[in-house]
Short mmCIF file of the C-alpha atoms (twelve columns), coordinates in Angstrom:
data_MODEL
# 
_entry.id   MODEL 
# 
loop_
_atom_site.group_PDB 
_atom_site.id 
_atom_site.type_symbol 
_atom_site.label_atom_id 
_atom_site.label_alt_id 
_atom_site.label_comp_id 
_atom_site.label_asym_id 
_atom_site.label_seq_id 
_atom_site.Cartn_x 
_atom_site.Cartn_y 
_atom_site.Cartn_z 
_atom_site.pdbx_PDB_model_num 
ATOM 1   C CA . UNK A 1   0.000  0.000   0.000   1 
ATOM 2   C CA . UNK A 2   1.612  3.287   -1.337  1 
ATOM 3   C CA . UNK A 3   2.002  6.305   1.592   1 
ATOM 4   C CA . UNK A 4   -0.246 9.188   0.893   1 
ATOM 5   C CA . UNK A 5   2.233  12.153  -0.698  1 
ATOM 6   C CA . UNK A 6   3.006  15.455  1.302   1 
ATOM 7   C CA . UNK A 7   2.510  18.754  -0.007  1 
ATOM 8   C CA . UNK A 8   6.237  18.811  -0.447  1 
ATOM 9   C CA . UNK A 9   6.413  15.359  -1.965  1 
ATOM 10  C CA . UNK A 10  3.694  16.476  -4.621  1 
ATOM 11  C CA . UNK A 11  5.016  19.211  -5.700  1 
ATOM 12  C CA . UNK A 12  8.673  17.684  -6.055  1 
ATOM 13  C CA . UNK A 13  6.603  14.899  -8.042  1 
ATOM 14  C CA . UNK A 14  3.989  17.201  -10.161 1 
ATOM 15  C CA . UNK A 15  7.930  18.789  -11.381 1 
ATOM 16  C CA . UNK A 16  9.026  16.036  -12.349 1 
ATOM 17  C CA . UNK A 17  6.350  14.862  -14.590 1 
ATOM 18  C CA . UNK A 18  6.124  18.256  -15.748 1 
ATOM 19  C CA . UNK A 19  9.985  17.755  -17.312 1 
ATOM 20  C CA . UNK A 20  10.295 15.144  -19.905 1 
ATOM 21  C CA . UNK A 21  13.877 14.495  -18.949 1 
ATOM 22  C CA . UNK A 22  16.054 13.878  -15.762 1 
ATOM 23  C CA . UNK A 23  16.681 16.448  -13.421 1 
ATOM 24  C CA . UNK A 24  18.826 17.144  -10.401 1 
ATOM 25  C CA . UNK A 25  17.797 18.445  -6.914  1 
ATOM 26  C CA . UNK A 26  19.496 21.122  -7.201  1 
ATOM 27  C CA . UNK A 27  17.640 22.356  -10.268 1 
ATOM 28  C CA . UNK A 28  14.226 21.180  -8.415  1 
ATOM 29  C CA . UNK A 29  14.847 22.881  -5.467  1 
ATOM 30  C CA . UNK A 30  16.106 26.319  -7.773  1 
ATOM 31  C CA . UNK A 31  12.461 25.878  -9.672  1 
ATOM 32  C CA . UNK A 32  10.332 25.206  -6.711  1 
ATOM 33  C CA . UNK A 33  12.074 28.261  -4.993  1 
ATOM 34  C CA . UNK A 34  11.428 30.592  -7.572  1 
ATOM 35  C CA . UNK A 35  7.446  29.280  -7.738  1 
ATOM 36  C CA . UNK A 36  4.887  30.688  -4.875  1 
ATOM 37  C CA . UNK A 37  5.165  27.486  -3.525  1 
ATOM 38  C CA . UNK A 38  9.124  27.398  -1.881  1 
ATOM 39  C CA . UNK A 39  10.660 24.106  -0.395  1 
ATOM 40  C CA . UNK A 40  14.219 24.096  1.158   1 
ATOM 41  C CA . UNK A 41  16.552 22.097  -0.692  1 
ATOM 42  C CA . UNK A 42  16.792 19.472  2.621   1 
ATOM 43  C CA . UNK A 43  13.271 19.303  1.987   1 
ATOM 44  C CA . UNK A 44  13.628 18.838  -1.434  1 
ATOM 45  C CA . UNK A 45  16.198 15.787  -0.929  1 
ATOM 46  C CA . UNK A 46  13.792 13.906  1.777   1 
ATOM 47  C CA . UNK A 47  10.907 13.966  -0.923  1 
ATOM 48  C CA . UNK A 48  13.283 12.580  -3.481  1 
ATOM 49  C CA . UNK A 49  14.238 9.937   -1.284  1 
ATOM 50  C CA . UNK A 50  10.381 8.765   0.007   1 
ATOM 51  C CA . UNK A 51  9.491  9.033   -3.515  1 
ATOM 52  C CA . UNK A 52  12.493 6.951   -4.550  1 
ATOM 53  C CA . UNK A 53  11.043 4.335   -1.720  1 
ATOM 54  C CA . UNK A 54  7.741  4.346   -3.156  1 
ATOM 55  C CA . UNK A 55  8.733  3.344   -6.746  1 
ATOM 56  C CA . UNK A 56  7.342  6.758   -7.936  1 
ATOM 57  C CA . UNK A 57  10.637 8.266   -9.234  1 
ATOM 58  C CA . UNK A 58  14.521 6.449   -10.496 1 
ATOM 59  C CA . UNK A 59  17.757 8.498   -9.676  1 
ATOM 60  C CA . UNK A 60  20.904 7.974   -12.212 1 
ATOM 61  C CA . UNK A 61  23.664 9.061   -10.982 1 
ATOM 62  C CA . UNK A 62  25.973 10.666  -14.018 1 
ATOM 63  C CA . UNK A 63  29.705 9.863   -14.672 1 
ATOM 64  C CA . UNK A 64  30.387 13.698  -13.178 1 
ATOM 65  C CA . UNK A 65  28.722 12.626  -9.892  1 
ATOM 66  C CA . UNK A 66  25.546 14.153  -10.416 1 
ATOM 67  C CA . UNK A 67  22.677 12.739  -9.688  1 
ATOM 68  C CA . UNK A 68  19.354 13.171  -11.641 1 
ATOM 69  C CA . UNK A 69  15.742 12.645  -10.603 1 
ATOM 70  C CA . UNK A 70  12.862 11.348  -13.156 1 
ATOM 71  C CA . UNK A 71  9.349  9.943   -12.762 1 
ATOM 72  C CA . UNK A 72  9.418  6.241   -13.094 1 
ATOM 73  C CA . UNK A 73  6.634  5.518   -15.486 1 
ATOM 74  C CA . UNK A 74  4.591  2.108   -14.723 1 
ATOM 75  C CA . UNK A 75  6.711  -1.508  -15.646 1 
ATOM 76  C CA . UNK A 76  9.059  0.112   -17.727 1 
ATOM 77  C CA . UNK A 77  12.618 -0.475  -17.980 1 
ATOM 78  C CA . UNK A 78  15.556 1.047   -19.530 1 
ATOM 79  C CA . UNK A 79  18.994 0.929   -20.905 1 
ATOM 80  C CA . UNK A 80  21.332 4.100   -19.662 1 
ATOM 81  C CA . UNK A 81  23.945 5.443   -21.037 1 
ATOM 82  C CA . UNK A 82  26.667 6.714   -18.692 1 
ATOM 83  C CA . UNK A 83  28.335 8.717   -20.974 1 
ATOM 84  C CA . UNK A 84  25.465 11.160  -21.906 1 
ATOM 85  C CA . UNK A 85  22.687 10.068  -19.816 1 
ATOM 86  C CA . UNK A 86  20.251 8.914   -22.385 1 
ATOM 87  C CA . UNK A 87  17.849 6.775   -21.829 1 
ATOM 88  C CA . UNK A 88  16.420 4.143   -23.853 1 
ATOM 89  C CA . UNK A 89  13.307 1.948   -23.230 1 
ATOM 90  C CA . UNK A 90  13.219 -1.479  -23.115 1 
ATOM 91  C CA . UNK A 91  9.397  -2.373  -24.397 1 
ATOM 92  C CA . UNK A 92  9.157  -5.963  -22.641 1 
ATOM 93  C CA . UNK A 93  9.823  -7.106  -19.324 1 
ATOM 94  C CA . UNK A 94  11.789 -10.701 -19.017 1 
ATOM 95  C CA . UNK A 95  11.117 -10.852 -15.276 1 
ATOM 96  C CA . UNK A 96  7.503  -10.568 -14.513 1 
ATOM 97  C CA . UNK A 97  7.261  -14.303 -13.749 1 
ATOM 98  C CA . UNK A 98  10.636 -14.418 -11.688 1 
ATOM 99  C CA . UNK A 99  8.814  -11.753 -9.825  1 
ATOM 100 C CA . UNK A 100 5.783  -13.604 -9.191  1 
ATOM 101 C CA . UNK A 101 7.826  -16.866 -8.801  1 
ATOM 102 C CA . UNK A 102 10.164 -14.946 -6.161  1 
ATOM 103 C CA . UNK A 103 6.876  -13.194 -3.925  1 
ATOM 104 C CA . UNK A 104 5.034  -16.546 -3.935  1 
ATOM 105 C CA . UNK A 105 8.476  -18.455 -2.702  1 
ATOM 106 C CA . UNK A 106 9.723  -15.800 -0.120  1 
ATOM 107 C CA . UNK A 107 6.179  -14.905 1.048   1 
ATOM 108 C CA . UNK A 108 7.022  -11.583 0.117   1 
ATOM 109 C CA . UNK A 109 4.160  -8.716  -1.075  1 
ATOM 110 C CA . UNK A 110 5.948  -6.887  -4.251  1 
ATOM 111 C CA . UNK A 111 4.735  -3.517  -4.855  1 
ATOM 112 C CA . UNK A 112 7.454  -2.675  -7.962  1 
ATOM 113 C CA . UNK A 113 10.442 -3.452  -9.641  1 
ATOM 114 C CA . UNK A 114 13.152 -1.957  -11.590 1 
ATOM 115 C CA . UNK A 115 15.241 -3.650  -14.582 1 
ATOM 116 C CA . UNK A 116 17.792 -1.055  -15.882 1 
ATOM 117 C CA . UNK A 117 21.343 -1.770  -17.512 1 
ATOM 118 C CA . UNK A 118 23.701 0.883   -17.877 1 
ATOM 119 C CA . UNK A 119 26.654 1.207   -20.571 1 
ATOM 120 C CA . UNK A 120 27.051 3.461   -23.282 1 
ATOM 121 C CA . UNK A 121 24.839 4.445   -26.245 1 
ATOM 122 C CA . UNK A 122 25.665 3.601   -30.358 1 
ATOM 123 C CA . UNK A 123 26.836 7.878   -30.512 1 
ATOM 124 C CA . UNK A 124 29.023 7.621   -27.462 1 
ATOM 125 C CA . UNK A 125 30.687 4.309   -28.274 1 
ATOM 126 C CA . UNK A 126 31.275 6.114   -32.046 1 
ATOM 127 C CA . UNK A 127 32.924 8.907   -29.576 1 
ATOM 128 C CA . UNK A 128 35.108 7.351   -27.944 1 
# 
């Protein structure tokens, strides 16, 4: 069963899937202090992380260090490039039944799951 959202956690979230790419706290926190509607950036970093724990957002963290914040859209799964951060979908899901397989087994209630592989793109690999 999901948590219900604070203010602070919505608005973080609605920002989010306002962008249609990843973004980092630090440019969340710049946008949401510039609205009506002002979070501190500690603030800003404890909504990132419940909605992180609630399988509502994905964090990357970038070769530089960086790490960016995007909604994490309903059983899909991706292939990320390290280089420039791109991020490719991956249209079917090989581990819906070991999921099933694994809550049944281990008595365990699965609310979400992730499958992501990280390397770099066809233009980066050209690149380098």
């Amino acid at each position: 069963m999901k948590e219900k959202l604070t203010r602070s956690q919505e608005r973080v979230l609605h920002l989010l899937q306002y962008h249609d790419r990843a973004i980092s706290a630090q440019s969340i926190y710049s946008e949401l202090r510039d609205s009506e509607n002002s979070v501190g950036l500690a603030t800003v970093y404890r909504s990132l992380d419940a909605l992180k724990l609630q399988g509502l957002i994905k964090a990357l963290t970038l070769p530089n260090g960086e790490t960016v914040y995007s909604v994490m859209p309903a059983d899909k799964h991706h292939l990320n490039c390290l280089n420039c951060g791109k991020s490719l979908p991956i249209d079917c899901c090989p581990i819906h039944d070991l999921g099933g397989q694994l809550a049944k087994t281990h008595n365990f209630q699965i609310y979400y799951h992730t499958l992501e592989f990280f390397g770099l793109c066809s233009q980066c690999q050209q690149a380098s």
